[in-house]
C-alpha positions as CSV (number, residue, x, y, z in Angstrom):
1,X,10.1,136.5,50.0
2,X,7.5,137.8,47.7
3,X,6.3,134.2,46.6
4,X,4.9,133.6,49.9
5,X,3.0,136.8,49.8
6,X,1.1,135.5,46.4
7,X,0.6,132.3,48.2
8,X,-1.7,133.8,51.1
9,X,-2.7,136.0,48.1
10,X,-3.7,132.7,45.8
11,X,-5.3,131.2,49.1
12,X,-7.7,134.3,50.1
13,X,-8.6,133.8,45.8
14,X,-9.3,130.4,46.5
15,X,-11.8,130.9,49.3
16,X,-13.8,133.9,48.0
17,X,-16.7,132.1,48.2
18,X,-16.0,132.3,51.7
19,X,-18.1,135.1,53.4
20,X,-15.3,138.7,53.4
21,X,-17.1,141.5,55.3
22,X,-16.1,145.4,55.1
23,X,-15.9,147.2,57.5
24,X,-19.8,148.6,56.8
25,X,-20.6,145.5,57.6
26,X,-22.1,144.4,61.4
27,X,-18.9,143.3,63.5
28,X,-21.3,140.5,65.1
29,X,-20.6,138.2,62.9
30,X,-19.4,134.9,63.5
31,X,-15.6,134.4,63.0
32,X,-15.2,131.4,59.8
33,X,-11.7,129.8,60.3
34,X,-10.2,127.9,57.3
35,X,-7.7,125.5,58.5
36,X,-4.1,125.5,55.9
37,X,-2.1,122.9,56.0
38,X,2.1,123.6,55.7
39,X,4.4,120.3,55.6
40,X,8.3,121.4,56.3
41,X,11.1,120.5,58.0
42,X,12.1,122.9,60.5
43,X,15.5,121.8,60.4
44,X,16.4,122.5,57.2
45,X,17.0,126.2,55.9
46,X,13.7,126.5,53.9
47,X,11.6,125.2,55.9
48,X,12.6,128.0,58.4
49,X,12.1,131.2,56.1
50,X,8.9,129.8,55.0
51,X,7.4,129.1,58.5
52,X,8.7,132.8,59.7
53,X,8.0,134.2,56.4
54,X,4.0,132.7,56.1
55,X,3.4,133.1,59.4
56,X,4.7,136.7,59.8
57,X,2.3,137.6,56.4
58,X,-0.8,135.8,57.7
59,X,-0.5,138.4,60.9
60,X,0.7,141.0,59.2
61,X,-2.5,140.8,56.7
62,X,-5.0,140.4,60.2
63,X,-3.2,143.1,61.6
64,X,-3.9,145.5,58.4
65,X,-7.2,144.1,57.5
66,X,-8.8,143.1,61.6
67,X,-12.5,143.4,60.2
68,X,-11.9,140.2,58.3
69,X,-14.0,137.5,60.2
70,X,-12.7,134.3,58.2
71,X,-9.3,133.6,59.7
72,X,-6.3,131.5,58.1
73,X,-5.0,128.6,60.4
74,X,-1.9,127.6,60.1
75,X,-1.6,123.4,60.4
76,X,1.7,123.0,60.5
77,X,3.4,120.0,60.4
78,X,7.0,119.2,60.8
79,X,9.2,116.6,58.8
80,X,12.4,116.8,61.5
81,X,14.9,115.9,58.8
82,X,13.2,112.7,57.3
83,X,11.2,113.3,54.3
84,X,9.5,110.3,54.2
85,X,6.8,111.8,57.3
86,X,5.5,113.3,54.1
87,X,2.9,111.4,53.6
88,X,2.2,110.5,57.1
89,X,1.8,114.5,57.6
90,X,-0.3,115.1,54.9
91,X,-2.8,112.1,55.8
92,X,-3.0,113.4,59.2
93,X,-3.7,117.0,57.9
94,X,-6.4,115.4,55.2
95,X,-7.9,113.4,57.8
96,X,-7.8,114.7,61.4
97,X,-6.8,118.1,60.9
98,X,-9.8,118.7,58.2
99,X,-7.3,121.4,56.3
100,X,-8.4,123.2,53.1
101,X,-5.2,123.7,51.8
102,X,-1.9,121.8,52.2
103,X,1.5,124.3,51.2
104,X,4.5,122.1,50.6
105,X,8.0,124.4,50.6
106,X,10.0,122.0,49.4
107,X,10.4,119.2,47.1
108,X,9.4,116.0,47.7
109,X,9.9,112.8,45.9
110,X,6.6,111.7,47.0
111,X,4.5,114.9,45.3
112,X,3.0,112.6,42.9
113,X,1.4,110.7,45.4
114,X,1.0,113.9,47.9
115,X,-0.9,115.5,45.1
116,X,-3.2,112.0,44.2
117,X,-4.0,112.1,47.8
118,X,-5.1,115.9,47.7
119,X,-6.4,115.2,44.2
120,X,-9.2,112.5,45.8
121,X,-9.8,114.9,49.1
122,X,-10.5,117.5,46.9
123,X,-8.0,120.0,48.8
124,X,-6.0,122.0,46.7
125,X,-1.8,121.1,47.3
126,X,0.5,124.3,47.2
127,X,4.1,123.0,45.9
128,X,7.3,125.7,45.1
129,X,8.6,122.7,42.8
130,X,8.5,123.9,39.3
131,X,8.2,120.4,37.6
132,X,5.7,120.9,35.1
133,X,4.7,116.6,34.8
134,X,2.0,117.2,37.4
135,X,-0.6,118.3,34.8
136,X,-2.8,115.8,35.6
137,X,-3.7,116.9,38.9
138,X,-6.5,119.4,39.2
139,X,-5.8,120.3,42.8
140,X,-1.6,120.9,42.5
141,X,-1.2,124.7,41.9
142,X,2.6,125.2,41.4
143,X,4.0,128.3,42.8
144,X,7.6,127.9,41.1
145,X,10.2,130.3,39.2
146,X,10.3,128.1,35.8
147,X,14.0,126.1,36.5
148,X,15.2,126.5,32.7
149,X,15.5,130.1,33.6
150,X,18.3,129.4,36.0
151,X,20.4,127.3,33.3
152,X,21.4,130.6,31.3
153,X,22.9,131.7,34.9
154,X,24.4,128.3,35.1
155,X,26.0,128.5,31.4
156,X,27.3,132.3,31.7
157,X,29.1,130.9,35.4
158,X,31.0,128.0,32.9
159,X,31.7,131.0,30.1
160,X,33.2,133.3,32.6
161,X,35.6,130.4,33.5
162,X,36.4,129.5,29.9
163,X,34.9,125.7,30.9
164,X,33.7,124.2,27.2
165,X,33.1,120.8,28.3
166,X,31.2,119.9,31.7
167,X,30.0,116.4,33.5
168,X,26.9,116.2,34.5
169,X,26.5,114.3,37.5
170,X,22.3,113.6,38.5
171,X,20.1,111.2,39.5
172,X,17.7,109.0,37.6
173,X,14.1,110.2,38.8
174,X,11.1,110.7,36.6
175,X,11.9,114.7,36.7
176,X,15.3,114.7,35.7
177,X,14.8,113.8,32.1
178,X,12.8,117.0,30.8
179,X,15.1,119.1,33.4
180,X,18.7,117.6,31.7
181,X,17.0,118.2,28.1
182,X,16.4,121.9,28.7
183,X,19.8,121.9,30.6
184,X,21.8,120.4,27.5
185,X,19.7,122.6,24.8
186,X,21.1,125.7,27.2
187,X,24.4,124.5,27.4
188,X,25.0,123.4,23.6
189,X,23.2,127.3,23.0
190,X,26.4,128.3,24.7
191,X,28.7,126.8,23.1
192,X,29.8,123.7,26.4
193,X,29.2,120.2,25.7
194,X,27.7,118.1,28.4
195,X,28.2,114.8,29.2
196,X,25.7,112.8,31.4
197,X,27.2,110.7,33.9
């Protein structure tokens, strides 16, 4: 799970205003905690590895590096299998939980409104999604594998089984038109026509 390791990675960047001693330095100083948000839904596959997997780095990193005195906290907040307790989450981590981060595993069709909301706090919004229409939102740092790079997987599985002509069954949201354009360009590259459906 290396992307979660360049998240706590991007998150110790973003705080390095933040006071980092060394170990030269006087171990009397005050402890800073920074309070990270994480919305998933524990019961769903993802949200599993990346609780474990973020919460086993953030230890492993104190455990390495114990003369640290700021401190990640985990805020976690969990969906239990309805993703509309996005926004709900998110507010309460904005407002009561006073987080400086908010990491969101998995997609959401609410990011657009999850990252206005972080957008007006000011609090920078962690997403894996790799949709690239969110540049108008300073705070929303995607942490993504560019999606196009999977379609060349997806044509060479319909070339291995001689398949020149594929349906394409998907559903009208503001992201699926620039995904199904790079989709077709792959597949007509590869010689199988698509149809949209």
């Amino acid at each position: 799970m290396k992307i979660h390791g360049v998240i706590l990675f991007l998150l110790f960047c973003e705080f390095h205003g933040q006071p980092y001693p060394d170990a030269s330095q006087d171990s009397d100083q005050e402890t800073k905690t920074i309070k990270i948000g994480l919305i998933l839904d524990s019961k769903s596959w993802v949200g599993k590895v990346v609780n474990s997997c973020i919460t086993m780095a953030i230890s492993d990193f104190y455990m390495l590096n114990g003369q640290y005195k700021t401190r990640i906290a985990l805020e976690t907040r969990d969906l239990r299998g309805e993703p509309l307790n996005y926004l709900a989450a998110a507010f309460d981590l904005l407002e009561n939980a006073e987080t400086h981060a908010i990491i969101v595993p998995e997609m959401s069709s609410e990011l657009t409104f999850l990252a206005t909301l972080c957008d007006r706090a000011n609090v920078l919004l962690f997403s894996f999604s790799s949709t690239s229409s969110f540049n108008e939102h300073p705070y929303l740092l995607q942490v993504a594998q560019d999606e196009t790079t999977q379609f060349n997987g997806v044509a060479a599985i319909l070339g291995a089984f001689q398949w020149r002509t594929v349906v394409l069954i998907y559903e009208d949201t503001v992201d699926t038109g620039q995904i199904l354009s790079h989709l077709h360009d792959t597949f007509r590259g590869n010689d199988v026509d698509a149809h949209l459906l």
